[in-house]
Each structure stands twice: as C-alpha cells, then as structure tokens.
HTML snippet that shows the backbone in 3Dmol.js (N, CA, C, O; Angstrom):
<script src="https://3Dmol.org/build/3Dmol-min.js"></script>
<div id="view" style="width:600px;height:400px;position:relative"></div>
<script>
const pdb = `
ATOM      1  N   UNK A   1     104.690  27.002  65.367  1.00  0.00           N
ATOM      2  CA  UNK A   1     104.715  28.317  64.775  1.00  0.00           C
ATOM      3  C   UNK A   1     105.388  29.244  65.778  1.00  0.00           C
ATOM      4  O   UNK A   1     105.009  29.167  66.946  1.00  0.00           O
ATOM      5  N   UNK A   2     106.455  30.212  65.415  1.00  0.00           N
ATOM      6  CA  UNK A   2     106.958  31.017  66.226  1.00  0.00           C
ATOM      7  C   UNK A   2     106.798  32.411  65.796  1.00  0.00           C
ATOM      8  O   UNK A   2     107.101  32.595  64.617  1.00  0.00           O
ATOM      9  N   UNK A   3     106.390  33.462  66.465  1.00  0.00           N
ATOM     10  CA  UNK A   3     106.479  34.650  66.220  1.00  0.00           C
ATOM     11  C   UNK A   3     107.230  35.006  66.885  1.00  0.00           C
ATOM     12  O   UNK A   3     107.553  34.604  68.003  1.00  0.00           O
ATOM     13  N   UNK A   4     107.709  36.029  66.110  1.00  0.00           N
ATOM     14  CA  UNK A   4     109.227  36.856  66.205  1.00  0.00           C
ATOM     15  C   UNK A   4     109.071  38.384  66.292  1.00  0.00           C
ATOM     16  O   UNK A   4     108.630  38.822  65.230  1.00  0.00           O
ATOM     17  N   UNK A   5     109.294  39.346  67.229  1.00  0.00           N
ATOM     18  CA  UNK A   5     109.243  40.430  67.690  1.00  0.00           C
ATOM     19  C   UNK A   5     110.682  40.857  68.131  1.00  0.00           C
ATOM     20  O   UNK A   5     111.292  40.322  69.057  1.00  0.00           O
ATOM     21  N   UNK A   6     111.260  42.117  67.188  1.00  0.00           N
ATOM     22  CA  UNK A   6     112.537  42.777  67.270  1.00  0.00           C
ATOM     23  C   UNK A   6     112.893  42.876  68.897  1.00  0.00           C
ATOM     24  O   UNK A   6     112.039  43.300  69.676  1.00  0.00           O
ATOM     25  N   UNK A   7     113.964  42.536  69.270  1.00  0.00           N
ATOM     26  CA  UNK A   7     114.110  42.797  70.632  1.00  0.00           C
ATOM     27  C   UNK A   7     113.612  41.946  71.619  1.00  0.00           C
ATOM     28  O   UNK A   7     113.872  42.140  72.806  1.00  0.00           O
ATOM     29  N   UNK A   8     112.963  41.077  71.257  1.00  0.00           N
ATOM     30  CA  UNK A   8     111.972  39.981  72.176  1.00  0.00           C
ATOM     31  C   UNK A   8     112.181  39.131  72.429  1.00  0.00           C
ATOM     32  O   UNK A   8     113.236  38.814  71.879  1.00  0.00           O
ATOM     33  N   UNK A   9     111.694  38.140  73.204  1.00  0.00           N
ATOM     34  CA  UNK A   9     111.709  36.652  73.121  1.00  0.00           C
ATOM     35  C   UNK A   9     110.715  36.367  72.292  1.00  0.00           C
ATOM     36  O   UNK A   9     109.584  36.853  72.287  1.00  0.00           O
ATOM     37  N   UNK A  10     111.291  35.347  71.401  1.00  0.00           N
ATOM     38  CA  UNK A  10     109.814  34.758  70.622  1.00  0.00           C
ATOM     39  C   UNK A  10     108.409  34.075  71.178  1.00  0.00           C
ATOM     40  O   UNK A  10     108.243  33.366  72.170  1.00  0.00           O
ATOM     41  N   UNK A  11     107.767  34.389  70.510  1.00  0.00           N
ATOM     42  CA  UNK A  11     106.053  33.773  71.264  1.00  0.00           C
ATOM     43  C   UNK A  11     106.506  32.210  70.293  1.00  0.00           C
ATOM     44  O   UNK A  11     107.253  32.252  69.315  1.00  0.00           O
ATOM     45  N   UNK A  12     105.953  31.092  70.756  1.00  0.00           N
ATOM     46  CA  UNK A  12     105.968  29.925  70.256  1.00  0.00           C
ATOM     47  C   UNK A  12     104.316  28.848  70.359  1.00  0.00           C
ATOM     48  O   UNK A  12     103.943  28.162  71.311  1.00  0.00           O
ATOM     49  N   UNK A  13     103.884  28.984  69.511  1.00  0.00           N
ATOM     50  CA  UNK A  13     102.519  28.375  69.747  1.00  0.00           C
ATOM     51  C   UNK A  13     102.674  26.562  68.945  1.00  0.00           C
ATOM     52  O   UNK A  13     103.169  26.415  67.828  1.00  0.00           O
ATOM     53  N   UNK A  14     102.054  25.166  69.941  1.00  0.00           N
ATOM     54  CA  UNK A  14     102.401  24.411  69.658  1.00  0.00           C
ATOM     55  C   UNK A  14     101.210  23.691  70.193  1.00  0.00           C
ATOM     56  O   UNK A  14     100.539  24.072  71.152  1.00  0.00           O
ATOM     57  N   UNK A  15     100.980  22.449  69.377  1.00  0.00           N
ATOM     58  CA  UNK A  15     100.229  21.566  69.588  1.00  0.00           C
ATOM     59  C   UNK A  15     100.447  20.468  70.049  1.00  0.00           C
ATOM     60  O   UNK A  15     101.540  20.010  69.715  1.00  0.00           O
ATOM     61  N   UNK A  16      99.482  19.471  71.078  1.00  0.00           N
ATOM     62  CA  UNK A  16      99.627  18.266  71.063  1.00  0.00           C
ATOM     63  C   UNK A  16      97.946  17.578  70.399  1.00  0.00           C
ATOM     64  O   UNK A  16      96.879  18.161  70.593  1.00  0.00           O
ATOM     65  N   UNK A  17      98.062  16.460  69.742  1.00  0.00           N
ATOM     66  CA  UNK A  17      97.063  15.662  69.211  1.00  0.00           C
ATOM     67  C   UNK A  17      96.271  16.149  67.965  1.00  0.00           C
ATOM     68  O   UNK A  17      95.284  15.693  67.388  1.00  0.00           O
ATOM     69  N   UNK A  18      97.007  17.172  67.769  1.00  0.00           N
ATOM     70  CA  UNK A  18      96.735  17.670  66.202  1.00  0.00           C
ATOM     71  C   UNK A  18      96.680  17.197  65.189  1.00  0.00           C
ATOM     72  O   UNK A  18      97.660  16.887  64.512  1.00  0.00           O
ATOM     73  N   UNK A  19      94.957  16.977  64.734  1.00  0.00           N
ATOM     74  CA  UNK A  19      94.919  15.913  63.704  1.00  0.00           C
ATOM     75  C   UNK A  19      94.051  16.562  62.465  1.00  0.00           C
ATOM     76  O   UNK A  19      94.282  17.709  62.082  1.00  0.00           O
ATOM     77  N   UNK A  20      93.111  15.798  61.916  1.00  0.00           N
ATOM     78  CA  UNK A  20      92.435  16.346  60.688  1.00  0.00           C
ATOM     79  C   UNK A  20      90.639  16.503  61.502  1.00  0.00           C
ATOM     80  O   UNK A  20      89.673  17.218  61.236  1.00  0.00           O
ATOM     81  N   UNK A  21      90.870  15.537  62.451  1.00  0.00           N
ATOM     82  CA  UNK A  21      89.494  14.642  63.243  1.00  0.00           C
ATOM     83  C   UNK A  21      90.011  15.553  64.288  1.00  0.00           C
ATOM     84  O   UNK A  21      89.020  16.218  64.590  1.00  0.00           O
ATOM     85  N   UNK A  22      90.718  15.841  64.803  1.00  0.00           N
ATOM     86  CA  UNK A  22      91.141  17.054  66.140  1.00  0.00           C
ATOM     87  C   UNK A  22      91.179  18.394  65.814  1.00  0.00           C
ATOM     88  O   UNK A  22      92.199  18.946  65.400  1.00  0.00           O
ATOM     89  N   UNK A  23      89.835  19.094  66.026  1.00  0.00           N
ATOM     90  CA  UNK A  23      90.027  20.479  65.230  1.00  0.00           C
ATOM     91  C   UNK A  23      89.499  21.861  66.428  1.00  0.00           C
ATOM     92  O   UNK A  23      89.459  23.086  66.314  1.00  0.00           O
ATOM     93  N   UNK A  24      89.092  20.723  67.751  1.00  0.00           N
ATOM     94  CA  UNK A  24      89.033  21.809  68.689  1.00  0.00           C
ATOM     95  C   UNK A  24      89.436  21.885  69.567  1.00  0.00           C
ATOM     96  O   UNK A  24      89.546  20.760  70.055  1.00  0.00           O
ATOM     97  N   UNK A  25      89.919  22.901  70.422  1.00  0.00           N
ATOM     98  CA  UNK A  25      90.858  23.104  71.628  1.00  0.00           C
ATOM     99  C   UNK A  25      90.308  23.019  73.025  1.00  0.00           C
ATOM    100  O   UNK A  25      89.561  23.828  73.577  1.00  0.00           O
ATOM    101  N   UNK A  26      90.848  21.805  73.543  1.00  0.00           N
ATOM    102  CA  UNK A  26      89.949  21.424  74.363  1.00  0.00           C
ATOM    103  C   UNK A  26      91.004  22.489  75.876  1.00  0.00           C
ATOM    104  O   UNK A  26      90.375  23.223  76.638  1.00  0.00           O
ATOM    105  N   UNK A  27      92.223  22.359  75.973  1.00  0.00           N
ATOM    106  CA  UNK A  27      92.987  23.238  76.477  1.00  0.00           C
ATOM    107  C   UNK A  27      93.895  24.085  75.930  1.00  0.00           C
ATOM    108  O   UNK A  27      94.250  24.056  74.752  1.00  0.00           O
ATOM    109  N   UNK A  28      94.345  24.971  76.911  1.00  0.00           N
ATOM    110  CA  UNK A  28      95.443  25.973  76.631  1.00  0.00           C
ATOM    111  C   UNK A  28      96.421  26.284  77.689  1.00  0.00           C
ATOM    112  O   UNK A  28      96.158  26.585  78.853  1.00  0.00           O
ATOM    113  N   UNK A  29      97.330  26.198  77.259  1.00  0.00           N
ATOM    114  CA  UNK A  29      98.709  26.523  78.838  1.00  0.00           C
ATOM    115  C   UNK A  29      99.354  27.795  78.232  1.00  0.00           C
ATOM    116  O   UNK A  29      99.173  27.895  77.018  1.00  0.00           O
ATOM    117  N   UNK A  30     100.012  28.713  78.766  1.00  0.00           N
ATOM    118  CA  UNK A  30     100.802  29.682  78.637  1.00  0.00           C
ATOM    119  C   UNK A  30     101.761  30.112  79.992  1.00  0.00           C
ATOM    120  O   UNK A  30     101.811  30.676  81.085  1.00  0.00           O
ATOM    121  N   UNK A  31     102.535  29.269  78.842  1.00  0.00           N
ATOM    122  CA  UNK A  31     104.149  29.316  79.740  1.00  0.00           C
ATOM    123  C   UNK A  31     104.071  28.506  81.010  1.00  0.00           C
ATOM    124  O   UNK A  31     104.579  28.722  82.110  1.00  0.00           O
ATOM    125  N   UNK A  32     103.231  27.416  80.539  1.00  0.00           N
ATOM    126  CA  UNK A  32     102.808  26.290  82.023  1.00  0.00           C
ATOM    127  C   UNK A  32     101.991  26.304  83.026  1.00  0.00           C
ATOM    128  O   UNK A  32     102.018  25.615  84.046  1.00  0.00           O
ATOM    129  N   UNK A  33     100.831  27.586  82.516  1.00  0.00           N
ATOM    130  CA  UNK A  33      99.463  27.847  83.149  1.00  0.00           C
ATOM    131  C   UNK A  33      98.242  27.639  82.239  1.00  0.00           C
ATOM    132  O   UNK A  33      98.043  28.218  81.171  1.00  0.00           O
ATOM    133  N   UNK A  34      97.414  26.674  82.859  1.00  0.00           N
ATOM    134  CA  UNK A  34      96.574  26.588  82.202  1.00  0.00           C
ATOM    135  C   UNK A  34      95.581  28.274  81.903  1.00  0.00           C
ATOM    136  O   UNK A  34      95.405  29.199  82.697  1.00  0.00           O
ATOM    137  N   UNK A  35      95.206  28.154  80.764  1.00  0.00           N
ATOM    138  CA  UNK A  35      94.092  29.377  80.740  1.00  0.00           C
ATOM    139  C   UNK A  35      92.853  28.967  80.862  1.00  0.00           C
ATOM    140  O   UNK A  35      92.392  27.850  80.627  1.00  0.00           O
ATOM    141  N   UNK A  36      92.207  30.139  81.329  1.00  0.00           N
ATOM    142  CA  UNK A  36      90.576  30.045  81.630  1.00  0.00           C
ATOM    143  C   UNK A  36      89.631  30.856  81.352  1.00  0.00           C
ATOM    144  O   UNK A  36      88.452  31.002  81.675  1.00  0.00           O
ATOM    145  N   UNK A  37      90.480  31.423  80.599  1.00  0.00           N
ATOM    146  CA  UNK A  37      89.898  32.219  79.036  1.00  0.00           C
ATOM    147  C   UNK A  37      89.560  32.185  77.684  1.00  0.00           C
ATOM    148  O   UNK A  37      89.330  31.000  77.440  1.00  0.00           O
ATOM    149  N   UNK A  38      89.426  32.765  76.803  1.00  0.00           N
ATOM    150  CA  UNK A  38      89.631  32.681  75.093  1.00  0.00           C
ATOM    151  C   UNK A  38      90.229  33.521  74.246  1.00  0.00           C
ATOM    152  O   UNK A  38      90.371  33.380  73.032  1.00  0.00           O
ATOM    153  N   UNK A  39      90.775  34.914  75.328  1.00  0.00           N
ATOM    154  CA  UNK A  39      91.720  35.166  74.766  1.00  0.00           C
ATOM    155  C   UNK A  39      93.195  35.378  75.302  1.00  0.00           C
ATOM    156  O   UNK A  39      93.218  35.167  76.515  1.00  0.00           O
ATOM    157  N   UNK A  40      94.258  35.677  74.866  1.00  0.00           N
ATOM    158  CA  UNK A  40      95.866  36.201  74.931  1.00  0.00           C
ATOM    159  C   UNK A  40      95.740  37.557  74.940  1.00  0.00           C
ATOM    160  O   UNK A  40      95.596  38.096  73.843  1.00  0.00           O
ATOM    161  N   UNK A  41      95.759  38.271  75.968  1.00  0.00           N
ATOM    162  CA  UNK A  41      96.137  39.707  75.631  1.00  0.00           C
ATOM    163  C   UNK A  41      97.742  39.873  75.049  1.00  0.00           C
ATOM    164  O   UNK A  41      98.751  39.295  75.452  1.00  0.00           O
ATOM    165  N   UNK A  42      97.585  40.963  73.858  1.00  0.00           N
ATOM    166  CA  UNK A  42      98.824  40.811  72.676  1.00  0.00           C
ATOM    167  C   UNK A  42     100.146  41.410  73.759  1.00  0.00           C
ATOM    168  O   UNK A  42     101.301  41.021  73.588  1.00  0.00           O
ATOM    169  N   UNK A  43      99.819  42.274  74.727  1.00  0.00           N
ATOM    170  CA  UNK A  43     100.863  42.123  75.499  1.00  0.00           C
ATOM    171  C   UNK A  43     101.809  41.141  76.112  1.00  0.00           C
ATOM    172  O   UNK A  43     102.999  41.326  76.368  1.00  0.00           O
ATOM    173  N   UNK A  44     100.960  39.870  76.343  1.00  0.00           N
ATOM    174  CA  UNK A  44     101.494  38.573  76.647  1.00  0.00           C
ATOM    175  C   UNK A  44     102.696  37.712  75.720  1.00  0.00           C
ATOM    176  O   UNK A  44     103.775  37.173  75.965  1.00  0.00           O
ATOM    177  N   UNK A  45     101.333  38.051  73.832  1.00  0.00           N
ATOM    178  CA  UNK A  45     102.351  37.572  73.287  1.00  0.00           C
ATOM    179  C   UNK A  45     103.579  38.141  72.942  1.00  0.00           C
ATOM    180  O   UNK A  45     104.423  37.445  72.377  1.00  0.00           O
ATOM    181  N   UNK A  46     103.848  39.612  73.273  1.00  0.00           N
ATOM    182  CA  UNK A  46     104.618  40.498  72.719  1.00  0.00           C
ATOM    183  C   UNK A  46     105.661  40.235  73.461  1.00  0.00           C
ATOM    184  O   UNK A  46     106.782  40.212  72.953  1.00  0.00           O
ATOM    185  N   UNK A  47     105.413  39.935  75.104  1.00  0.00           N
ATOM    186  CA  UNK A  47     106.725  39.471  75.756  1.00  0.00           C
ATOM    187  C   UNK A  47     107.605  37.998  75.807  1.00  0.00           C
ATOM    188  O   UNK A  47     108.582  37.614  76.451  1.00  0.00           O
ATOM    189  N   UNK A  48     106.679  37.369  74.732  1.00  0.00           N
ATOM    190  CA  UNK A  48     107.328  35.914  74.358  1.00  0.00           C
ATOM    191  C   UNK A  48     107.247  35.120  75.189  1.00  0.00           C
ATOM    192  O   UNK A  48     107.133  35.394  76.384  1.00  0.00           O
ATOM    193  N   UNK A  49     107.298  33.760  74.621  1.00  0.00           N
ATOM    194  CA  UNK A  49     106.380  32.444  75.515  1.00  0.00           C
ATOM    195  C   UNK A  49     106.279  31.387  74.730  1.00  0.00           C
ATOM    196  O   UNK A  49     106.714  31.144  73.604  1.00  0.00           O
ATOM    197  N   UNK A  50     105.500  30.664  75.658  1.00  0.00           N
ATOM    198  CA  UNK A  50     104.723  29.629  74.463  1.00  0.00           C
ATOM    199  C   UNK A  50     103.814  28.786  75.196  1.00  0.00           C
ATOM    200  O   UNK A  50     103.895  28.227  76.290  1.00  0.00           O
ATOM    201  N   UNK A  51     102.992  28.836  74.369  1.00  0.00           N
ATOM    202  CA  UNK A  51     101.334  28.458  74.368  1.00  0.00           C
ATOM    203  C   UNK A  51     101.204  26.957  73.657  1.00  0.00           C
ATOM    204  O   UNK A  51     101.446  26.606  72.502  1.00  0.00           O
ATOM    205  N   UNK A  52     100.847  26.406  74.513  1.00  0.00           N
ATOM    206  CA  UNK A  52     100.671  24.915  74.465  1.00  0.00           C
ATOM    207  C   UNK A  52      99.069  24.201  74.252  1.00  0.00           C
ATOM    208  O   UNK A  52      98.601  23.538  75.178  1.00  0.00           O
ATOM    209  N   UNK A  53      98.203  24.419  72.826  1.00  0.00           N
ATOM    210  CA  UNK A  53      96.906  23.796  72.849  1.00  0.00           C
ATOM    211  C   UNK A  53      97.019  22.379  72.433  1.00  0.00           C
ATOM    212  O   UNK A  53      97.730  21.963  71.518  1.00  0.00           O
ATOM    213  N   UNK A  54      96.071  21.529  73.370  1.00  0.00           N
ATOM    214  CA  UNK A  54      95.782  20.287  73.674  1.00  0.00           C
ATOM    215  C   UNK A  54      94.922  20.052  72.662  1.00  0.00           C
ATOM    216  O   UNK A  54      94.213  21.037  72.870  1.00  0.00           O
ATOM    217  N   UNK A  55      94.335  19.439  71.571  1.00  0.00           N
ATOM    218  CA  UNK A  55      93.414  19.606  70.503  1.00  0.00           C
ATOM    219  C   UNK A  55      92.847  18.025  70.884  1.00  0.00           C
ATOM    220  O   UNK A  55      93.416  17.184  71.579  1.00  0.00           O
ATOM    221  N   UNK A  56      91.770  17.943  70.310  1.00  0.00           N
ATOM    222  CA  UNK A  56      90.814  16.969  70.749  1.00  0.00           C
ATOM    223  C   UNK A  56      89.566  16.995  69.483  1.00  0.00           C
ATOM    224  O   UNK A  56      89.670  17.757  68.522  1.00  0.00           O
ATOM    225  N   UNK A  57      88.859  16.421  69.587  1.00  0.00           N
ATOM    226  CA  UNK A  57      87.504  16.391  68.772  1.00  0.00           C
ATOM    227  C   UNK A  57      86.032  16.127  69.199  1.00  0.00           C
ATOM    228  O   UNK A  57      85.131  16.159  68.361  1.00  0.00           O
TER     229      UNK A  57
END
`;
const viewer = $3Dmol.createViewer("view");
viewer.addModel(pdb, "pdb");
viewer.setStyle({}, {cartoon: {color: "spectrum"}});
viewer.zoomTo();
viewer.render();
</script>
C-alpha cells in the first residue's frame, strides 16, 4: 500500500508473512529501524518512507 502526499515522497507500508493464520505484528521497521513503539507520528508518514511489518500468529 502506498500513500501519496502532493509534493512528497510516498509513505509505502509492506508486509512480510502475511497470511489469513498471520494476523499479528510481531515487528515493525521504518525506513530500516526497528520500532519500539505502537505508534507513527503522521509527521513521519508525511515525509515518506516505508514501513516494513513482519506478521506472525
């Protein structure tokens, strides 16, 4: 999924192991840092990226 902001780089949110049986996020990277949070401040996504959740069950 990519969001798109006039003027921006796009935010890009993407999965690995995304299944029907994989429905929770066991990690999160942004822009090749893991997070150690639960949320994205929208400033982050506003300056474009991409967010990498690891899904698991």
């Amino acid at each position: 999924m990519t969001i798109k902001s006039p003027g921006k780089k796009p935010f890009t949110i993407k999965t690995t192991n995304n299944s029907v049986k994989n429905i929770y996020v066991h990690s999160a990277k942004l822009n090749g840092v893991l997070l150690k949070g639960v949320h994205i401040p929208f400033s982050e996504i506003h300056k474009g990226g991409n967010l990498l959740l690891e899904m698991g069950d």
